[in-house]
TORKOL-4160 file (C-alpha; in steps of 0.2 Angstrom, whole numbers, padded with zeros to 4 digits, m for minus):
277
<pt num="1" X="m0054" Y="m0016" Z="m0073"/>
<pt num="2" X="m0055" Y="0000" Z="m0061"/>
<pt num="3" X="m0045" Y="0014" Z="m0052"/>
<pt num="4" X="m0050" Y="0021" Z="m0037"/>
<pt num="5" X="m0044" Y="0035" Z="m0028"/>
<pt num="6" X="m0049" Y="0046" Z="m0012"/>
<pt num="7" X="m0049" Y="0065" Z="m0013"/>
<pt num="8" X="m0052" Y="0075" Z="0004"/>
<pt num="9" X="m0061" Y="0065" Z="0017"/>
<pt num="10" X="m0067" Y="0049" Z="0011"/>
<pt num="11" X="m0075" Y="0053" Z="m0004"/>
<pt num="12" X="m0070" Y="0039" Z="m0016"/>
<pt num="13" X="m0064" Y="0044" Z="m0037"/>
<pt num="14" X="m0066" Y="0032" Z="m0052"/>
<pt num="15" X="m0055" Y="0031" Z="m0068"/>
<pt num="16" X="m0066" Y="0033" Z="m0084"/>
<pt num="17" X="m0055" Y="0032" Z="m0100"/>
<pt num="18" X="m0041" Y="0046" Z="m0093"/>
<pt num="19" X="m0053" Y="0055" Z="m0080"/>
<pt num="20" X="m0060" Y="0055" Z="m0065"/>
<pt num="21" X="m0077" Y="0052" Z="m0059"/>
<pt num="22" X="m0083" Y="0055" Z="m0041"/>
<pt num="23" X="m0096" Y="0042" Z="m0034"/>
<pt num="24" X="m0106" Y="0054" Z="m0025"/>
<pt num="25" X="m0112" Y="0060" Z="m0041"/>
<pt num="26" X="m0119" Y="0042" Z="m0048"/>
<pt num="27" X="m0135" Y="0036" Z="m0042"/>
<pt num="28" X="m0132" Y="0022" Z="m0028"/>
<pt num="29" X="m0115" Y="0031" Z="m0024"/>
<pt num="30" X="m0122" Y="0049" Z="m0019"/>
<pt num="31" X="m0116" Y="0049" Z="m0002"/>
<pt num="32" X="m0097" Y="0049" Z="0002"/>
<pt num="33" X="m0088" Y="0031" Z="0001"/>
<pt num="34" X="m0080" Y="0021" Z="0013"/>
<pt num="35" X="m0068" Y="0011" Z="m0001"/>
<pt num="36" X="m0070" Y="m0005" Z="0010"/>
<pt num="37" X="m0086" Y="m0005" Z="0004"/>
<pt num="38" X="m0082" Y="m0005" Z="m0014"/>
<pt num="39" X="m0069" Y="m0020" Z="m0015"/>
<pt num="40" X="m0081" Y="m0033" Z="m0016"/>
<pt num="41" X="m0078" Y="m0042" Z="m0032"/>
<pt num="42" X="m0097" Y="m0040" Z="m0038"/>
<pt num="43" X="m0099" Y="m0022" Z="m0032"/>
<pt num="44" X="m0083" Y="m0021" Z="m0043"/>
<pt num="45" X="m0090" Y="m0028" Z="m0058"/>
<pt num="46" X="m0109" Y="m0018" Z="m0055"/>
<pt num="47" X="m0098" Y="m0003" Z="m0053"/>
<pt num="48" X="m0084" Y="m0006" Z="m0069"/>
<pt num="49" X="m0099" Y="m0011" Z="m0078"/>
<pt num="50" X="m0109" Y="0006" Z="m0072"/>
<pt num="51" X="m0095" Y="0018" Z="m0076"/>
<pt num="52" X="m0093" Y="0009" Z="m0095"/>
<pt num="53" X="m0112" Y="0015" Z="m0100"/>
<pt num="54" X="m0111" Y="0034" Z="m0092"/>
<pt num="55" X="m0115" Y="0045" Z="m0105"/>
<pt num="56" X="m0115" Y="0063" Z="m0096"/>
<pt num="57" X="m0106" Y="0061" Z="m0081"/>
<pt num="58" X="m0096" Y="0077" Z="m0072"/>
<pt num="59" X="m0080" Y="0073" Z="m0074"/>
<pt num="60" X="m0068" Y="0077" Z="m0057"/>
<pt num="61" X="m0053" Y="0087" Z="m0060"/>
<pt num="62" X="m0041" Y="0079" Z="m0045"/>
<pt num="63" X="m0024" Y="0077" Z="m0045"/>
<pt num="64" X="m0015" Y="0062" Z="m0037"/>
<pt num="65" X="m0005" Y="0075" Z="m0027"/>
<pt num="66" X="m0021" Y="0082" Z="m0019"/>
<pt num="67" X="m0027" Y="0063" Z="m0014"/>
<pt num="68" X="m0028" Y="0056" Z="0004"/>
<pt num="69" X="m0022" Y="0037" Z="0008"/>
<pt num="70" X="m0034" Y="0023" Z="0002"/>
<pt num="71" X="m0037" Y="0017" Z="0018"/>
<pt num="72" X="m0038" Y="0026" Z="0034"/>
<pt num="73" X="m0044" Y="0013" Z="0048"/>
<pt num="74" X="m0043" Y="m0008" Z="0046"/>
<pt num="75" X="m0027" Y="m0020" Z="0048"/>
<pt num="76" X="m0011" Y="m0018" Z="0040"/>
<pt num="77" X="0000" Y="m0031" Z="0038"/>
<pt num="78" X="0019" Y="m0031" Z="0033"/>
<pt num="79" X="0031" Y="m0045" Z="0024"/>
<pt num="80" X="0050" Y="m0040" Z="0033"/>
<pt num="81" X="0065" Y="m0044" Z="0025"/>
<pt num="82" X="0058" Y="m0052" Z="0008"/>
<pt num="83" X="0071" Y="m0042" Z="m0004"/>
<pt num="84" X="0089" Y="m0048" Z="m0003"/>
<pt num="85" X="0092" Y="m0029" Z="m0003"/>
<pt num="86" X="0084" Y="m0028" Z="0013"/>
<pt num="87" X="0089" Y="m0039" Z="0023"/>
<pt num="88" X="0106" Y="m0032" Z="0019"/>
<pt num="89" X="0104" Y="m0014" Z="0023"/>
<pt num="90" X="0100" Y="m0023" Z="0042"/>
<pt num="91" X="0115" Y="m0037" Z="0040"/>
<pt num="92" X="0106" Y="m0052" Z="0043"/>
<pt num="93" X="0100" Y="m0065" Z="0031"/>
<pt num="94" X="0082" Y="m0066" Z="0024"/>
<pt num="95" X="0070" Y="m0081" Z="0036"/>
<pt num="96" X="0067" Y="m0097" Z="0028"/>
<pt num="97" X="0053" Y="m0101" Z="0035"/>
<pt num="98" X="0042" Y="m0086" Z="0029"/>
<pt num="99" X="0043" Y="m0067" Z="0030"/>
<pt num="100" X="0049" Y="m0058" Z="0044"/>
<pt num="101" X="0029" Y="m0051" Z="0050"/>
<pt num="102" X="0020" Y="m0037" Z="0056"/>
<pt num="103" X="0003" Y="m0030" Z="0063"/>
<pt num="104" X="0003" Y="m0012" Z="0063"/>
<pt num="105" X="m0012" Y="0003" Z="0071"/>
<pt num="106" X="m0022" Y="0012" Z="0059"/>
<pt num="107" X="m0017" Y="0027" Z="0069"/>
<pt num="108" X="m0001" Y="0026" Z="0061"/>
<pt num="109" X="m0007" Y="0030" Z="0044"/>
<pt num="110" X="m0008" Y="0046" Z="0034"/>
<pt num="111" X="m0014" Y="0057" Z="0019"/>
<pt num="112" X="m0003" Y="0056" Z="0004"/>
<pt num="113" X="0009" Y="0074" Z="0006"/>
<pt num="114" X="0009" Y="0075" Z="0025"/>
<pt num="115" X="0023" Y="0079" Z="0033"/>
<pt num="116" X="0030" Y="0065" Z="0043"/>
<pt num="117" X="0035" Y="0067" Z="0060"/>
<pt num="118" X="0052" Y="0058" Z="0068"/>
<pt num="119" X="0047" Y="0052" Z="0086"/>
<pt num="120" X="0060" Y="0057" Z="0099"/>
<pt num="121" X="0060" Y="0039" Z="0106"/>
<pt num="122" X="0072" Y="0033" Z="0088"/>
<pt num="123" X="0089" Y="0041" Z="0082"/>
<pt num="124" X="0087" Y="0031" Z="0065"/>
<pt num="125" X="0070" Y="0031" Z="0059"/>
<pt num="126" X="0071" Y="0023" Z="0040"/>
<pt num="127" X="0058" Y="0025" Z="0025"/>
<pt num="128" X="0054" Y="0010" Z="0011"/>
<pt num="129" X="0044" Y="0009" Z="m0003"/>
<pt num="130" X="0034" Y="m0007" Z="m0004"/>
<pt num="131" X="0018" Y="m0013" Z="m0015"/>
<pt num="132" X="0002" Y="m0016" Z="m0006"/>
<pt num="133" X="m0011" Y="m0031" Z="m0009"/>
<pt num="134" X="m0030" Y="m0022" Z="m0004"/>
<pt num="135" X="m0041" Y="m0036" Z="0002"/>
<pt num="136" X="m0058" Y="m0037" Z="m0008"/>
<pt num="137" X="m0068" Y="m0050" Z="0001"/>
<pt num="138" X="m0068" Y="m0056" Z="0018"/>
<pt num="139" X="m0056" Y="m0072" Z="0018"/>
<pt num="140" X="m0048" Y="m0085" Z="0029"/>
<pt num="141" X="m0034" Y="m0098" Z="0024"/>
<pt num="142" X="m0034" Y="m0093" Z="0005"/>
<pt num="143" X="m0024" Y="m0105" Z="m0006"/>
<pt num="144" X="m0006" Y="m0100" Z="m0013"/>
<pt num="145" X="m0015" Y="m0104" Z="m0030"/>
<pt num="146" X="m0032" Y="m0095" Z="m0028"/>
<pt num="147" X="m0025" Y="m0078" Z="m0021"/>
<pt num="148" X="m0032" Y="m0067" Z="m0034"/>
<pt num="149" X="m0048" Y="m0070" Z="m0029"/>
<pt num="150" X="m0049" Y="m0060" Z="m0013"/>
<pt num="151" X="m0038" Y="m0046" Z="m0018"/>
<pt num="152" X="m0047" Y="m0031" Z="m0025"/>
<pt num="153" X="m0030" Y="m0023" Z="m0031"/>
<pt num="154" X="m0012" Y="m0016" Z="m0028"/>
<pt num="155" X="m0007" Y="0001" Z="m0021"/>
<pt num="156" X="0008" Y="0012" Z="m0017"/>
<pt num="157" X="0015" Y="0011" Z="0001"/>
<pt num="158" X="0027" Y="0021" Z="0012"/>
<pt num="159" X="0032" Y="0012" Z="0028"/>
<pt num="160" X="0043" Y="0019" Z="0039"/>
<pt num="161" X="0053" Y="0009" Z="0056"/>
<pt num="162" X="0062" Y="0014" Z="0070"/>
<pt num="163" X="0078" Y="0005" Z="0066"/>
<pt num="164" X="0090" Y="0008" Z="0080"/>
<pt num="165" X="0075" Y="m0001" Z="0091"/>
<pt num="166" X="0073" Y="m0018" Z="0078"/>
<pt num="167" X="0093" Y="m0018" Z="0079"/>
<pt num="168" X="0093" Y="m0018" Z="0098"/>
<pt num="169" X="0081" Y="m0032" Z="0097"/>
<pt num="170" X="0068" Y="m0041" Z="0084"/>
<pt num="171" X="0056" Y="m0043" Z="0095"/>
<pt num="172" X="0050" Y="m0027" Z="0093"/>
<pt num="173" X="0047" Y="m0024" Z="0076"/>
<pt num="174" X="0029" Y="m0021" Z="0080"/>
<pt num="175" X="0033" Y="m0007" Z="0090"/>
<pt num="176" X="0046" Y="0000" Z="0080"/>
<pt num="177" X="0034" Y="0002" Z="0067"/>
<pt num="178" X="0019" Y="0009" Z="0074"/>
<pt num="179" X="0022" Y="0027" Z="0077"/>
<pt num="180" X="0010" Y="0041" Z="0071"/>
<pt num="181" X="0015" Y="0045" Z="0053"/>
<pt num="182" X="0024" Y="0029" Z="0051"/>
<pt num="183" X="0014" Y="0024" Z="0036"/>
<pt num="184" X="0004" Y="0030" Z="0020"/>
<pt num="185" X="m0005" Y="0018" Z="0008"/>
<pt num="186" X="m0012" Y="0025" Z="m0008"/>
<pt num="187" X="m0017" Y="0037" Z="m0018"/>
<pt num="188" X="m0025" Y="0025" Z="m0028"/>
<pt num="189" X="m0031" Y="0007" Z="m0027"/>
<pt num="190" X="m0028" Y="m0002" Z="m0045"/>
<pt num="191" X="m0037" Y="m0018" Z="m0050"/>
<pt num="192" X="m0028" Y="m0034" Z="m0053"/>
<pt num="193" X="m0036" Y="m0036" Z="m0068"/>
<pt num="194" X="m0026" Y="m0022" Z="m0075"/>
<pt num="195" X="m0010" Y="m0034" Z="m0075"/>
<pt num="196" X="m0006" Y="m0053" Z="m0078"/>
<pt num="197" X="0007" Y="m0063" Z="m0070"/>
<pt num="198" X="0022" Y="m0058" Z="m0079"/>
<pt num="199" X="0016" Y="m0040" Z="m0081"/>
<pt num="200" X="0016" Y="m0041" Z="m0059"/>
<pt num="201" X="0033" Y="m0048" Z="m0060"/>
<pt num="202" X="0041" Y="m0034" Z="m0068"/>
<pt num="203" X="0032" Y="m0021" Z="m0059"/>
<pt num="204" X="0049" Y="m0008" Z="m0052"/>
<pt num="205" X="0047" Y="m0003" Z="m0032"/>
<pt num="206" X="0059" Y="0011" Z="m0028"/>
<pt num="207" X="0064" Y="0022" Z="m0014"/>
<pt num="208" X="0069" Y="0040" Z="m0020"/>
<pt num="209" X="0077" Y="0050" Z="m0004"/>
<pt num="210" X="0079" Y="0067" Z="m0009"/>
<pt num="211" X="0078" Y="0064" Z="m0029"/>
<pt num="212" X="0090" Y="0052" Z="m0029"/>
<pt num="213" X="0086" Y="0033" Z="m0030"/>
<pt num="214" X="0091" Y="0023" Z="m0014"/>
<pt num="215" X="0083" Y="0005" Z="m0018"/>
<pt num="216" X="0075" Y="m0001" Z="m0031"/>
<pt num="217" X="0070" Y="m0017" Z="m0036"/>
<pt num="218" X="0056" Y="m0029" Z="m0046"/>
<pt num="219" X="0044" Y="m0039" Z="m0039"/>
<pt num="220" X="0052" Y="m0053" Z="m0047"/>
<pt num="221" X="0067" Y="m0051" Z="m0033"/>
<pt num="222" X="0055" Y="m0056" Z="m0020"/>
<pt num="223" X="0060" Y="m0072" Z="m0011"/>
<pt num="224" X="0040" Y="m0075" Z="m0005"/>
<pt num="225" X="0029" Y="m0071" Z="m0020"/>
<pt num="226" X="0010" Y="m0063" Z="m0016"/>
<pt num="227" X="0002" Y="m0078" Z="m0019"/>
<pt num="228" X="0013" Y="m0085" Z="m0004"/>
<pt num="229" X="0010" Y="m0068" Z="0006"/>
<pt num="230" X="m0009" Y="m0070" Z="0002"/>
<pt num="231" X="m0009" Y="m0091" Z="0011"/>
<pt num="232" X="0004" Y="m0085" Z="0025"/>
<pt num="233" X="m0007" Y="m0070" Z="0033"/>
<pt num="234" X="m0021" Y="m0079" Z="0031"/>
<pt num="235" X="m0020" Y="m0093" Z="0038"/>
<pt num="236" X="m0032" Y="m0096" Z="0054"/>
<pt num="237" X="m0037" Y="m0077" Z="0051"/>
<pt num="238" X="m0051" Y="m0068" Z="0046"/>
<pt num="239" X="m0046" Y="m0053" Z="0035"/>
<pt num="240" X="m0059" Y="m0040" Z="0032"/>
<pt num="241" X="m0061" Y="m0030" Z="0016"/>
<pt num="242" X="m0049" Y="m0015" Z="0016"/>
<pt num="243" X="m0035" Y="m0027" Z="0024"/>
<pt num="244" X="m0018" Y="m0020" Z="0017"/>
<pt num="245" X="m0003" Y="m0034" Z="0016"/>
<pt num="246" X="0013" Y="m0021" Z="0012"/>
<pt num="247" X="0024" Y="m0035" Z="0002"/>
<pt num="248" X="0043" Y="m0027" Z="0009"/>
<pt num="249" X="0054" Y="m0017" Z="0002"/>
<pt num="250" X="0069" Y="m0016" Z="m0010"/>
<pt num="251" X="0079" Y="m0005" Z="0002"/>
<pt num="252" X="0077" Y="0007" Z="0015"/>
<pt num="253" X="0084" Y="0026" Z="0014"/>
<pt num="254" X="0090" Y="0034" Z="0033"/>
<pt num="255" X="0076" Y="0050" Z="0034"/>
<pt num="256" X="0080" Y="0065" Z="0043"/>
<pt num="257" X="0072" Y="0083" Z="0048"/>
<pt num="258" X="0068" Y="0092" Z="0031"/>
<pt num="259" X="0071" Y="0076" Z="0020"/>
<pt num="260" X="0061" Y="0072" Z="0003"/>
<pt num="261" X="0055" Y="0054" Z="0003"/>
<pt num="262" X="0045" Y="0046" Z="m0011"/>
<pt num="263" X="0038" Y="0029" Z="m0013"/>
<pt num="264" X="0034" Y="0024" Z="m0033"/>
<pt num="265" X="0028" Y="0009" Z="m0038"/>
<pt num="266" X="0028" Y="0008" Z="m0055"/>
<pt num="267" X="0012" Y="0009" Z="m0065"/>
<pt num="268" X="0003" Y="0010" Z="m0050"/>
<pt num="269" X="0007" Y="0026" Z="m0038"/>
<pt num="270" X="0018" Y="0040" Z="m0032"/>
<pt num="271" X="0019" Y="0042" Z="m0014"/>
<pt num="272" X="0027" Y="0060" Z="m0008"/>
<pt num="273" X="0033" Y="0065" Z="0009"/>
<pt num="274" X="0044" Y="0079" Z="0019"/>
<pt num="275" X="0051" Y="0075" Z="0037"/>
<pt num="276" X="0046" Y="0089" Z="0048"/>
<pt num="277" X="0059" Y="0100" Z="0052"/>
């Protein structure tokens, strides 16, 4: 079982007990960490096992409000319309094929507390809080039964989408969602191991716009479940460790100039924002 973190830059943090350690100051880890590098499921257990037989160790004195996303370059991929929630918010009726999908740039990602910028192109940008699956090994057409086995752990996302544009027409939902500080995925990475089946299930996902809760919803109301997300996005692809799947959303909330939005998914993270005024 393990919790990352990543403070300033790339440095990577790891839960001992109910502190931090920073990496750069263990032997094998005394450079700054890349956290693709550690989500292999043996460099998970060699560090797990590692931090459990540390006697004098500094301890780091972070806070999660100070910490920077857990990815900053790698694939990021999104599961549309997989709340009945949703699905209403945009009045149409969840797919039944599979999840509505996604592909979005790197560039759109950003630090946990920056301010989030509304593009001039949209007059409705929308904010949704989501779970995110972090790809530990690199995979391709993973069974819906072996899933666990190539996620290194769940995380906290904030995705945000030009709604007026996927209104006008669906086809661009890509574009739509790729705008620069259009997404934040972190502040900390938690391992799978740290939750069994049903415990997942009940794991709340809520959107809080300005302190009061717009959507929230367990991941029990999902209509694909991860292990299905896990087969759909890759099948006949090759995902890389640090790969994000964001899971969808309970329910949006409308942002606007000087607005508060947080994304908490429980147990796992707290993701904070302002809207530039």
């Amino acid at each position: 079982m393990a919790r990352f973190k990543t403070g300033n830059g790339y440095e990577i943090f790891a839960s001992h007990g109910d502190s931090w350690i920073s990496l750069s100051g263990i032997e094998g880890y005394a450079t700054p960490t890349r956290l693709g590098d550690l989500l292999d499921p043996t460099r998970l257990s060699e560090l797990s096992a590692l931090l459990g037989s540390l006697q004098d160790v500094e301890y780091a004195d972070i806070h999660l409000d100070q910490a920077a996303t857990v990815v900053d370059t790698g694939d990021v991929w999104g599961a549309g319309l997989n709340y009945k929630g949703h699905s209403e918010d945009l009045n149409t009726r969840q797919p039944s094929s599979g999840p509505g999908s996604y592909l979005r740039p790197s560039s759109c990602l950003i630090g946990n507390g920056q301010e989030i910028e509304l593009p001039t192109q949209s007059k409705r940008v929308t904010a949704e809080a989501e779970l995110g699956l972090v790809i530990g090994t690199e995979c391709k057409n993973v069974p819906r039964d072996e899933w666990r086995s190539v996620v290194a752990g769940v995380t906290s996302v904030l995705d945000l989408t030009a709604e007026d544009v996927i209104r006008e027409n669906p086809r661009y939902i890509p574009w739509a969602k790729g705008f620069d500080t259009f997404c934040s995925v972190g502040p900390q990475i938690v391992s799978l191991g740290e939750f069994d089946d049903a415990k997942l299930q009940s794991i709340q996902v809520s959107t809080i716009l300005n302190g009061e809760t717009v959507a929230s919803a367990p991941l029990a109301d999902m209509k694909y479940d991860l292990g299905f997300l896990v087969e759909y996005f890759t099948a006949g692809r090759t995902f890389s460790p640090g790969t994000v799947i964001c899971t969808g959303t309970p329910g949006a909330a409308v942002i606007n100039p000087g607005d508060s939005i947080v994304s908490v998914v429980e147990g796992i993270g707290v993701l904070s924002h302002t809207v530039k005024g």
